[in-house]
Kinemage of the C-alpha trace (Angstrom):
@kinemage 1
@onewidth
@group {chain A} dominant
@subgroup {mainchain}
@vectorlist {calphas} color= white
{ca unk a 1} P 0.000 0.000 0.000
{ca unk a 2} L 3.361 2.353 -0.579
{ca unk a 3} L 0.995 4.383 -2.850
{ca unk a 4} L -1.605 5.005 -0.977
{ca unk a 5} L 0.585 5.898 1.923
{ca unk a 6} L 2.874 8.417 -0.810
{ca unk a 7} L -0.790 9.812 -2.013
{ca unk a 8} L -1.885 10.892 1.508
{ca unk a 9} L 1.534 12.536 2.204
{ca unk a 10} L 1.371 14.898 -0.844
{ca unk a 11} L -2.235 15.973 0.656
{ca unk a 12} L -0.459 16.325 4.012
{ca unk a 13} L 2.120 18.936 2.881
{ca unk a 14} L -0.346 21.011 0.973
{ca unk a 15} L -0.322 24.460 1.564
{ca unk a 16} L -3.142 25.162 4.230
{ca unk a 17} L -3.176 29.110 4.269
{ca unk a 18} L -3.798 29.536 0.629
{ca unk a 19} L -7.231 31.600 1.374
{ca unk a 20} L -4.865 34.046 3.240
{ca unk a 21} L -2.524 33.974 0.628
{ca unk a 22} L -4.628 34.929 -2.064
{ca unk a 23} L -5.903 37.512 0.166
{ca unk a 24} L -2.670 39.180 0.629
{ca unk a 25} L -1.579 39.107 -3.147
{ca unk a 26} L -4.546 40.688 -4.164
{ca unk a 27} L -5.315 43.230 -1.729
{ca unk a 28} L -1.668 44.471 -2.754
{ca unk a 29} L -1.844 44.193 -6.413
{ca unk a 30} L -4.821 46.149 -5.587
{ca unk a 31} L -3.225 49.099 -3.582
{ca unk a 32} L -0.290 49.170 -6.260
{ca unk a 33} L -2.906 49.941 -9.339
{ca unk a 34} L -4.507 52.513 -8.096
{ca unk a 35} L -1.564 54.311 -7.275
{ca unk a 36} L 0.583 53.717 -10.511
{ca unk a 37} L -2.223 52.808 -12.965
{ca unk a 38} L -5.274 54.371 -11.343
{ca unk a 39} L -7.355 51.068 -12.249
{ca unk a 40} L -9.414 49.026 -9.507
{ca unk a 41} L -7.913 45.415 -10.357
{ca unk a 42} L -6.552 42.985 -7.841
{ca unk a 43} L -5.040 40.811 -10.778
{ca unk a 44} L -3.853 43.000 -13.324
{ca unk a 45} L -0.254 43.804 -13.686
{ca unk a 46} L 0.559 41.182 -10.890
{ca unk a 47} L 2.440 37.895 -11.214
{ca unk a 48} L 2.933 35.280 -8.439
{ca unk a 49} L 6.678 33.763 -8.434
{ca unk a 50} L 8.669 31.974 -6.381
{ca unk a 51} L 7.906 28.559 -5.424
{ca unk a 52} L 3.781 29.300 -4.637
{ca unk a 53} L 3.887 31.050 -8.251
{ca unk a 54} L 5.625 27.749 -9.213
{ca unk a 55} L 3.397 25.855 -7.050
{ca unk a 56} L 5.497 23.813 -5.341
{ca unk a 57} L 5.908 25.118 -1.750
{ca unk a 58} L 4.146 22.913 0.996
{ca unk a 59} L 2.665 24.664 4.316
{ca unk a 60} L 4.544 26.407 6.453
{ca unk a 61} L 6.030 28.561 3.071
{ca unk a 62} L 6.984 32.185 5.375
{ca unk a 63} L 8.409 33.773 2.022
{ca unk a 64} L 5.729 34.414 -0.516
{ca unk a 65} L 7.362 36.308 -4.059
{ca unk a 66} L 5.261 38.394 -6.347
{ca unk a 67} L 6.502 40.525 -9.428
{ca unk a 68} L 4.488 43.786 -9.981
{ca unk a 69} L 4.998 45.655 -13.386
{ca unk a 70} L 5.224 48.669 -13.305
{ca unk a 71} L 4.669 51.486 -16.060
{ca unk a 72} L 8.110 52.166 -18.785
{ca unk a 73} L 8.116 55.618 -18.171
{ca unk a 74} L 9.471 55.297 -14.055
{ca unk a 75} L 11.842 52.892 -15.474
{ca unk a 76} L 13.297 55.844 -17.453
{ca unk a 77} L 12.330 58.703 -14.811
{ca unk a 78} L 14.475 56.669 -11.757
{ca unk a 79} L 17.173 55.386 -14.590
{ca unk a 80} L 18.378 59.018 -14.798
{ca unk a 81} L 18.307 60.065 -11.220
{ca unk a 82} L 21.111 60.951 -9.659
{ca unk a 83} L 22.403 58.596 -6.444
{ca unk a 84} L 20.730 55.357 -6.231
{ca unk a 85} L 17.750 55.150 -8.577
{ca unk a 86} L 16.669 51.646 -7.643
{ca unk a 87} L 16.543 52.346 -3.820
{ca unk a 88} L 14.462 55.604 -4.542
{ca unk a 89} L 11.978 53.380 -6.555
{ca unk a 90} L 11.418 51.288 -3.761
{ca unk a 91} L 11.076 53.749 -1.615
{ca unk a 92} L 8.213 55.088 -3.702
{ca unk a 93} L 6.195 51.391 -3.780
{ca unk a 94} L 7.055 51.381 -0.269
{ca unk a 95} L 4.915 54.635 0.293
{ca unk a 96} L 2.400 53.258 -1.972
{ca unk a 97} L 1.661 50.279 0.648
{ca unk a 98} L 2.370 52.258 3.600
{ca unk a 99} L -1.520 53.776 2.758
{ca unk a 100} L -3.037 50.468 2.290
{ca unk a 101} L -1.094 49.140 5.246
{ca unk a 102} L -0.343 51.882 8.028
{ca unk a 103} L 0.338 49.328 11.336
{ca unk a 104} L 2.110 46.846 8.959
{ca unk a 105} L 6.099 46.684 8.456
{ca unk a 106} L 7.402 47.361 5.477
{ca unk a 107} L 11.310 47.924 3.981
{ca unk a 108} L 12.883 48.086 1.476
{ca unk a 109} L 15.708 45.230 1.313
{ca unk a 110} L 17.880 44.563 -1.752
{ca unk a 111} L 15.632 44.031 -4.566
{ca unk a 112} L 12.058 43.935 -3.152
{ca unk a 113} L 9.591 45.321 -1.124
{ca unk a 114} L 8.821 43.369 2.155
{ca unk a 115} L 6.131 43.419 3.282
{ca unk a 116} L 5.803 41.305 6.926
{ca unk a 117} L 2.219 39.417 7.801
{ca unk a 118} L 1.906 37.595 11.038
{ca unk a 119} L 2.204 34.359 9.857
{ca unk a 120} L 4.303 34.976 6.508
{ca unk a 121} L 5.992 37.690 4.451
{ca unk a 122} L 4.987 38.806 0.815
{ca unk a 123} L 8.522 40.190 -0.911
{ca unk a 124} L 7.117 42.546 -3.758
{ca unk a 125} L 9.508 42.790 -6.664
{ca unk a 126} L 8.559 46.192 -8.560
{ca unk a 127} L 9.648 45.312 -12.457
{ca unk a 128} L 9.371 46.499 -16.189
{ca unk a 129} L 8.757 44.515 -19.049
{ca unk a 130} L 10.608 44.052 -22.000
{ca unk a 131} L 8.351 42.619 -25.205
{ca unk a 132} L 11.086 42.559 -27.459
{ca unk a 133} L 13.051 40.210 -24.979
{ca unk a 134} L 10.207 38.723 -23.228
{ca unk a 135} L 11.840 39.372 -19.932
{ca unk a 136} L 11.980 41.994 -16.816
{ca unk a 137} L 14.094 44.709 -15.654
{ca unk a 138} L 14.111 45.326 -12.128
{ca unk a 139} L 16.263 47.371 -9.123
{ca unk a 140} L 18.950 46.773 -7.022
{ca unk a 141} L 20.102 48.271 -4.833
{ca unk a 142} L 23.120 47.484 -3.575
{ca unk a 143} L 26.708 47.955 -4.754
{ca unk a 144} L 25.328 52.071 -5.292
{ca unk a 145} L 22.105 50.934 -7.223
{ca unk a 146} L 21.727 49.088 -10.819
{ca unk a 147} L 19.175 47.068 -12.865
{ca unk a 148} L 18.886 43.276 -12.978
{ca unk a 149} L 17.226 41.200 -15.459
{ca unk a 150} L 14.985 38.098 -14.753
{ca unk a 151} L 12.776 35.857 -16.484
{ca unk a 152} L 10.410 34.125 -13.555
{ca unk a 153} L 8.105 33.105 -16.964
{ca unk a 154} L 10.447 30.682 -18.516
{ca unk a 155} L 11.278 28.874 -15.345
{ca unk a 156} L 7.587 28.614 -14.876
{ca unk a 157} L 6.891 27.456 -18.335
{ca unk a 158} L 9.572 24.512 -18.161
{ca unk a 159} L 8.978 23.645 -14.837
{ca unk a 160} L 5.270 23.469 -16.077
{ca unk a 161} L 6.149 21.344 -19.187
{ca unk a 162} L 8.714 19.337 -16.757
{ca unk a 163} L 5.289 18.237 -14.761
{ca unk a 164} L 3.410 17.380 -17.753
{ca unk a 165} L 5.881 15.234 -18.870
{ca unk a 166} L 6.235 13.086 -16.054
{ca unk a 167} L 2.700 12.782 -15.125
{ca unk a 168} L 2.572 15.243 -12.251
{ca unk a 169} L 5.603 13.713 -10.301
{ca unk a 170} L 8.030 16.516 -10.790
{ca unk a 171} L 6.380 18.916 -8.335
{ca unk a 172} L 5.188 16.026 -5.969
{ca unk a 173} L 8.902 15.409 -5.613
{ca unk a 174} L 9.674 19.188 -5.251
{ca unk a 175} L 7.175 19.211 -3.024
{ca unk a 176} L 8.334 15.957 -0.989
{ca unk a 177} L 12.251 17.157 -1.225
{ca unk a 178} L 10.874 20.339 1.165
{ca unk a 179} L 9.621 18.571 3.396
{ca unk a 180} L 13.145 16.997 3.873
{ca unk a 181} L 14.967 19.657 3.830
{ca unk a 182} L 12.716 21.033 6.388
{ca unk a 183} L 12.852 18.044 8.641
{ca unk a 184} L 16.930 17.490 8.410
{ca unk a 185} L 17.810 21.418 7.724
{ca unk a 186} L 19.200 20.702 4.432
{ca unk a 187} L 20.489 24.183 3.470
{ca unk a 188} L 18.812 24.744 0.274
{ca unk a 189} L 16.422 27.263 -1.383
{ca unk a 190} L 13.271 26.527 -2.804
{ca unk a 191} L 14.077 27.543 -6.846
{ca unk a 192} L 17.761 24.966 -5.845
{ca unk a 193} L 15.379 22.289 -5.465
{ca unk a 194} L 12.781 22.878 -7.977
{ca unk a 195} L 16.222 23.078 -9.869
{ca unk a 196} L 17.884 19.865 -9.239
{ca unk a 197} L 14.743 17.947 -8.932
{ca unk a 198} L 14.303 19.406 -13.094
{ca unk a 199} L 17.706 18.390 -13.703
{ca unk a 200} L 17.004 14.859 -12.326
{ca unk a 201} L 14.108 13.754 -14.420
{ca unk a 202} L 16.022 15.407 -17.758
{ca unk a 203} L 19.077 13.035 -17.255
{ca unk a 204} L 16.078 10.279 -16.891
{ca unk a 205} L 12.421 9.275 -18.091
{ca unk a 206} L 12.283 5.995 -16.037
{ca unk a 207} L 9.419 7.400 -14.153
{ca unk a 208} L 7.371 9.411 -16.812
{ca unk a 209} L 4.485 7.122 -16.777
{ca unk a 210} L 4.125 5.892 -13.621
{ca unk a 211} L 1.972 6.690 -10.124
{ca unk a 212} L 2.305 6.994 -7.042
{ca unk a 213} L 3.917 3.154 -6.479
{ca unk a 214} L 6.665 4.357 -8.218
{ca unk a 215} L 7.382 6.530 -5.034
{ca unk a 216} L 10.145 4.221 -3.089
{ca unk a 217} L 12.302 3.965 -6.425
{ca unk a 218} L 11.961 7.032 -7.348
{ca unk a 219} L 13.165 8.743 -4.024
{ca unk a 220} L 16.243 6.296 -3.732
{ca unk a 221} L 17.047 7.145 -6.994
{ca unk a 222} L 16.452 10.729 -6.229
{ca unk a 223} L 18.453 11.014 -3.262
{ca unk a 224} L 21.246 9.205 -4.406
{ca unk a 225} L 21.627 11.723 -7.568
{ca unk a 226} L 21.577 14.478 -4.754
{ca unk a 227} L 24.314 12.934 -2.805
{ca unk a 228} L 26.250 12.289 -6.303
{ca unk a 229} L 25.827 15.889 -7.351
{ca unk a 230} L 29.578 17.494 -7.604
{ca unk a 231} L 29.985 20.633 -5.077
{ca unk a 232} L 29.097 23.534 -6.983
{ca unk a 233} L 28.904 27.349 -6.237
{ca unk a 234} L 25.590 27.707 -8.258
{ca unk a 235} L 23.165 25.795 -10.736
{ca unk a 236} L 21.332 27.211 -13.815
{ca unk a 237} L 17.785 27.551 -13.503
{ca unk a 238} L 15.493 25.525 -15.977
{ca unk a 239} L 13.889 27.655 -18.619
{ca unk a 240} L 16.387 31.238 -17.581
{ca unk a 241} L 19.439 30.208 -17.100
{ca unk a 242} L 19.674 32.271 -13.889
{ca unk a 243} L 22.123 31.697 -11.679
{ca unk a 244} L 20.897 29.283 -8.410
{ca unk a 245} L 23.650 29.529 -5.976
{ca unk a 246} L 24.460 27.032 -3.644
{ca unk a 247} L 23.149 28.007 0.156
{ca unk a 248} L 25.783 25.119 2.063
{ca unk a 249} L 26.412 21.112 1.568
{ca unk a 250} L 23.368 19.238 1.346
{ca unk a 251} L 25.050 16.268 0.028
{ca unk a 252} L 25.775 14.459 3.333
{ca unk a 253} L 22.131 14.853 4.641
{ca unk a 254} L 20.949 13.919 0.805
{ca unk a 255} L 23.137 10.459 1.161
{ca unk a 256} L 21.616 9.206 4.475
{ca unk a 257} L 18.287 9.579 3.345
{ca unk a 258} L 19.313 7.772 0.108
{ca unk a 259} L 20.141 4.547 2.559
{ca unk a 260} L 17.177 5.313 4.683
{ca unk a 261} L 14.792 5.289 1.248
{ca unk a 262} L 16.411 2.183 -0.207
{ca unk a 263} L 16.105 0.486 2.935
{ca unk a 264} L 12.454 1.229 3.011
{ca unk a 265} L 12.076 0.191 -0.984
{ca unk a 266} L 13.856 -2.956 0.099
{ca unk a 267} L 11.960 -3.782 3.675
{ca unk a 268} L 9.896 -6.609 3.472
{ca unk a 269} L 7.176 -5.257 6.669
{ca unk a 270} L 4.820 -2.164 5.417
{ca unk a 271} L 4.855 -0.616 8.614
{ca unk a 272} L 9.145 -0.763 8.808
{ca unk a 273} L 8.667 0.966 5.426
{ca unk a 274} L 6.732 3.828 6.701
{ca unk a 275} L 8.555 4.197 9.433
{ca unk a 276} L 11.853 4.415 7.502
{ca unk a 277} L 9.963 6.976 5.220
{ca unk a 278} L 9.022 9.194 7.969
{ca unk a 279} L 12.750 9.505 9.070
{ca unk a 280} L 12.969 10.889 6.132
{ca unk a 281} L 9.968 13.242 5.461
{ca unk a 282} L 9.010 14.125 8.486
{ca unk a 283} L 5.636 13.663 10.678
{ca unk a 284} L 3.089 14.745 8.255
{ca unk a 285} L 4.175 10.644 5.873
{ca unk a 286} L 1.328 8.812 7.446
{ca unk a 287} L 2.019 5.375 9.231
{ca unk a 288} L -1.313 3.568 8.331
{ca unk a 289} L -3.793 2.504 6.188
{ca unk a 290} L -6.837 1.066 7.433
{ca unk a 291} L -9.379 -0.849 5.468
{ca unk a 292} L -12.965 -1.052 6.924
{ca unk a 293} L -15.016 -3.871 6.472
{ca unk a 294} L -17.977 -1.901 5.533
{ca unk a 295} L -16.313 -0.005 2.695
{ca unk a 296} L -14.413 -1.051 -0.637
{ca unk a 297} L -12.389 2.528 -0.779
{ca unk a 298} L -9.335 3.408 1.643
{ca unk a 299} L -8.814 5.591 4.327
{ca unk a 300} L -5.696 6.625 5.788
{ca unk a 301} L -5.117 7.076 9.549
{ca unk a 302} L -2.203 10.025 9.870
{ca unk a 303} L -0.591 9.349 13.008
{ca unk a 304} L 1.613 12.470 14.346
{ca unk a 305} L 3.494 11.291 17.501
{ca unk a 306} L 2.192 12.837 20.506
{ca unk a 307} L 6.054 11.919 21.864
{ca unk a 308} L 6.942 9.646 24.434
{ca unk a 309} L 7.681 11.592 27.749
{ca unk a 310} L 5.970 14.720 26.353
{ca unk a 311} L 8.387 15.108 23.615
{ca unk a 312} L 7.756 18.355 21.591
{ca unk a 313} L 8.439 19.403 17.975
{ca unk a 314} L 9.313 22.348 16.621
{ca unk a 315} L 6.476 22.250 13.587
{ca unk a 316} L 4.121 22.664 15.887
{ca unk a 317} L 5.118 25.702 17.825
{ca unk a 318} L 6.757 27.765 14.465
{ca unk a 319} L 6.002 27.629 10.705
{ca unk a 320} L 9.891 25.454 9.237
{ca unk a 321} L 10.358 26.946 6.015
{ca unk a 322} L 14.045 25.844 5.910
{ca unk a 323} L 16.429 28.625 4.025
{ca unk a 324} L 19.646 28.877 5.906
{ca unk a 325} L 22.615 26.582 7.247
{ca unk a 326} L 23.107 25.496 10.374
{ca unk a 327} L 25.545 23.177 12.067
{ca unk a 328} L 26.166 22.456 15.593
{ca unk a 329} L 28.977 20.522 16.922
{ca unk a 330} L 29.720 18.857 20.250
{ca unk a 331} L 32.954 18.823 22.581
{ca unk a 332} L 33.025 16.014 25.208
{ca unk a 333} L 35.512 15.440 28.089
{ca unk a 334} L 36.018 13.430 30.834
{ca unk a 335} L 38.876 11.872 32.744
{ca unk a 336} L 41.544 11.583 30.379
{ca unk a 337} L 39.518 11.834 27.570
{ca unk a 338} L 38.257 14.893 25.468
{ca unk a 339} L 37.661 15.869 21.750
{ca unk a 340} L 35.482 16.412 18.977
{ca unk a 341} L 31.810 13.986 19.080
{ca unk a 342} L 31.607 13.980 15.105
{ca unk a 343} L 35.591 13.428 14.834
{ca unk a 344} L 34.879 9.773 17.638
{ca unk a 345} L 31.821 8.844 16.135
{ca unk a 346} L 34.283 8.091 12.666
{ca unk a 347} L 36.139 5.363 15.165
{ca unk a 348} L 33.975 4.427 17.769
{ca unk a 349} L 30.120 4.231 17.671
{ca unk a 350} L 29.386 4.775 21.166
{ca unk a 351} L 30.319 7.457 24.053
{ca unk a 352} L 31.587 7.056 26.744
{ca unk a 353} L 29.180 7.158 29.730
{ca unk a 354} L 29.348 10.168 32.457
{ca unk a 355} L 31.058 12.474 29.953
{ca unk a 356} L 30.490 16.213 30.031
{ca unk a 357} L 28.740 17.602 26.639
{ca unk a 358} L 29.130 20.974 25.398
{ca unk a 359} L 27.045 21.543 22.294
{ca unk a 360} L 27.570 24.857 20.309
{ca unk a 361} L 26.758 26.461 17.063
{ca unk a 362} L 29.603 25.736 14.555
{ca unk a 363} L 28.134 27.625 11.660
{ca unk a 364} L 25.411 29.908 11.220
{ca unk a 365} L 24.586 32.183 8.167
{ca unk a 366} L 21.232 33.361 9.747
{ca unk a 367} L 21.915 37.290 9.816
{ca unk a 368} L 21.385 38.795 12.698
{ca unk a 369} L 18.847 39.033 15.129
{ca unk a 370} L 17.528 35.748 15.686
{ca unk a 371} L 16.610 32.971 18.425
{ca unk a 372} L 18.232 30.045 19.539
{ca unk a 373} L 16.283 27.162 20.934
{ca unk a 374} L 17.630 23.251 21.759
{ca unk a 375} L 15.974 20.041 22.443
{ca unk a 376} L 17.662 17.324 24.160
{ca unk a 377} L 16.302 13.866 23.203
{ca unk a 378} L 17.003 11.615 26.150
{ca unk a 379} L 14.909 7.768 25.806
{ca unk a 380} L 15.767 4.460 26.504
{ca unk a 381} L 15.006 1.785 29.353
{ca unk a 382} L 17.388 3.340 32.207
{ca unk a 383} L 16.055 6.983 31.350
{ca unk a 384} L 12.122 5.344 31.511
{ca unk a 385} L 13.167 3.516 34.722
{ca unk a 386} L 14.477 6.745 36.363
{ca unk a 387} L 11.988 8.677 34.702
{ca unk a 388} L 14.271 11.211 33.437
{ca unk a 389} L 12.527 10.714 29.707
{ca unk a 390} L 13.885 14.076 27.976
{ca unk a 391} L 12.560 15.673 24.544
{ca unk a 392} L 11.193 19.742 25.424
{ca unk a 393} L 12.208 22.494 23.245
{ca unk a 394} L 14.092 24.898 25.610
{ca unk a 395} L 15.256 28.968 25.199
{ca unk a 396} L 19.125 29.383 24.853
{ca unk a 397} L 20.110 31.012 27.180
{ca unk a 398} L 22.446 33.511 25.409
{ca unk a 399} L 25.578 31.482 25.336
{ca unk a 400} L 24.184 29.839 22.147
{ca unk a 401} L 25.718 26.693 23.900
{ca unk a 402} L 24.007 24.063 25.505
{ca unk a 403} L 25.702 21.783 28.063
{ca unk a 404} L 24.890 17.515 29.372
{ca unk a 405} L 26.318 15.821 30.710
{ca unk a 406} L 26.209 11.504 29.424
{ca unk a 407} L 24.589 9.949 31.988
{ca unk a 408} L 21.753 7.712 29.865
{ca unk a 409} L 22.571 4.536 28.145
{ca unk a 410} L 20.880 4.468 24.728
{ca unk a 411} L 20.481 6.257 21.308
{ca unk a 412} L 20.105 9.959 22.191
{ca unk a 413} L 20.078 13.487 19.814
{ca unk a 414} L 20.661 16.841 20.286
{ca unk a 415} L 18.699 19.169 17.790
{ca unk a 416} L 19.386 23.180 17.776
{ca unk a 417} L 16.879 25.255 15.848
{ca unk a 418} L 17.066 29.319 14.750
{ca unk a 419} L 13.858 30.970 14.689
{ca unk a 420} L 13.775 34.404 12.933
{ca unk a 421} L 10.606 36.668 12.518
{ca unk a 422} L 8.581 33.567 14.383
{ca unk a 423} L 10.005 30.838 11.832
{ca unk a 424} L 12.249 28.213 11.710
{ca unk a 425} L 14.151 28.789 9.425
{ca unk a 426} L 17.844 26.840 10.386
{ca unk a 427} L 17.748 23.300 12.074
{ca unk a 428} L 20.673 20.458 12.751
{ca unk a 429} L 20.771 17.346 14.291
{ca unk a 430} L 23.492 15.727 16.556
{ca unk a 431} L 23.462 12.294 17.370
{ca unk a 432} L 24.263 11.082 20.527
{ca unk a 433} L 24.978 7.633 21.459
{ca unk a 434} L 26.048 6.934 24.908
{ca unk a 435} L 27.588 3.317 25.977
């Protein structure tokens, strides 16, 4: 029943605020004609990018892209301006929102126009249009101010012939690869994986006609072209040729779930197989299928672990829309003994017991301000006998450190996440297995 159980988990990761969405686009598009066309439309002039444009983001998506064109002639009035041109046209469809939304923030940042929601952001990119080139000019600021070209249409259009080719499958494995990426805090951008998943199914039509069964090959085979995937500082984007550049290494992450998925293809037990899948994918890959008597159809039971010992989980106290990197390491000592955990784990696979932990951030590319928050995963008989089961999310508190000490025999982890304007948006996992 892998089908059925792949078939529920696309439904799972569907976007669930699309209502609000929709809302937000148009009441914007809105604001922005009347002021530079003087025309009551909430569609016109407006085009949704970015991975809802391209629709493949899943729920929790905080950054929502839009392109609004706007007329030639400020395109030639802020080209000749003196000092920076493009940061005084934002400025000016800043000011246009700022009377549609007074108690709202809005800035100004790089290309676009931000504009933050309580539960996501919409980044307005103000643009011109070129016929003759079929493509769009747009500012940036930086560097003193110049104009950038893009072409969001011909990504979208072979992206779009990408999933008619293979039968829908493309973006229900774009789709699927974010909810990865969220889950393990694989550091890579939405348009990267819309990328590589495009570049995947060119180099290979093996899946082109099939369903939903096809699901455990394909993601082995999916994963493992990840994990093969030379290190690169960008890819070109289907359809523009833009530049997609690399956000951090995603390959190691990419080759464990490429064992995890072919040990799932290859496990005899359905239930092992789900299980394997949801190390993969997350909480929202269902664990059951039941069958009542009374009917011939299918329904799924989604189980999403309550956690044993009150464990908690970062989806449900944040939106994970996973953008940045993050890695945490660990330094243990004790006795005569001290070094590096992922540097012993190469040698030896357990720790020593009654060492003292120090886990700290290694690398961060979050900018500044953000949050820190840990979870220490403590299970296993002795901790259940002692009742010292472990598994809350707790504040940092300001060292960006956390400190343990190994006293628990078992299988253990150590997750830090960084949570910026109320999402997740950096996450990494440290094992921790104790003798």
């Amino acid at each position: 029943m892998s089908y059925a159980l792949f078939e529920q988990f696309r439904k799972n990761i569907s976007v669930g605020n699309a209502g609000d969405i929709s809302t937000s686009y148009q009441n914007i598009t809105t604001r922005l004609n009347k002021n530079f066309y003087n025309a009551d439309s909430n569609n016109a002039h407006s085009l949704q990018v970015g991975s809802y444009g391209r629709h493949t983001a899943i729920h929790g998506v905080s950054d929502l892209d839009m392109l609004f064109e706007l007329p030639w002639e400020l395109y030639e009035r802020h080209r000749r301006r003196e000092g920076n041109g493009p940061s005084q046209l934002l400025q000016v469809v800043r000011d246009s929102l700022k009377v549609r939304y007074v108690n709202t923030e809005i800035k100004g940042d790089g290309q676009v126009v931000v504009v933050q929601f309580a539960k996501f952001k919409v980044e307005v990119l103000p643009a011109f249009y070129r016929k003759e080139t079929n493509d769009y000019l747009h500012p940036d600021t930086n560097d003193g101010g110049d104009w950038k070209l893009t072409r969001p249409q011909q990504e979208m259009a072979a992206m779009h012939a990408m999933n008619t080719r293979t039968n829908r499958i493309y973006k229900h494995a774009c789709k699927m690869l974010r909810s990865w990426k969220n889950e393990h805090g694989a550091p890579m951008s939405g348009i990267l994986i819309d990328t590589l998943c495009y570049r995947f199914f060119e180099n290979s039509k093996d899946y082109d006609d099939k369903s939903y069964g096809s699901y455990p090959s394909l993601f082995a085979a999916l994963f493992t072209f990840l994990a093969d995937l030379e290190q690169k500082d960008y890819w070109r984007a289907p359809g523009s040729q833009a530049h997609i550049h690399s956000k951090g290494n995603f390959h190691r992450k990419a080759k464990k779930a490429a064992l995890t998925c072919i040990e799932a293809r290859d496990a005899d037990a359905e239930r092992k197989r789900a299980k394997l899948w949801r190390e993969v994918f997350g909480r929202d890959f269902p664990l059951e299928i039941k069958i009542p008597r009374a009917f011939a159809s299918e329904t799924i039971t989604v189980v999403k672990d309550a956690g044993e010992g009150a464990e908690e989980f970062i989806e449900d106290k944040y939106p994970v829309d996973i953008r940045r990197n993050l890695e945490i390491g660990c330094e243990f000592s004790g006795n005569s003994d001290r070094g590096l955990l992922r540097s012993v784990m190469q040698h030896f696979p357990w720790l020593k017991h009654g060492m003292s932990l120090r886990f700290h951030i290694l690398r961060c590319d979050v900018a500044e301000p953000y949050e820190v928050k840990w979870k220490v995963r403590n299970v296993g008989p002795e901790a259940i006998r002692r009742s010292q089961v472990r598994g809350k999310i707790l504040r940092d508190e300001g060292c960006r450190e956390r400190k343990e000490t190994a006293n628990f025999h078992g299988d253990h982890y150590v997750e830090c996440y960084i949570i910026k304007n109320d999402v997740c948006v950096a996450r990494d996992r440290l094992s921790v297995p104790i003798e």
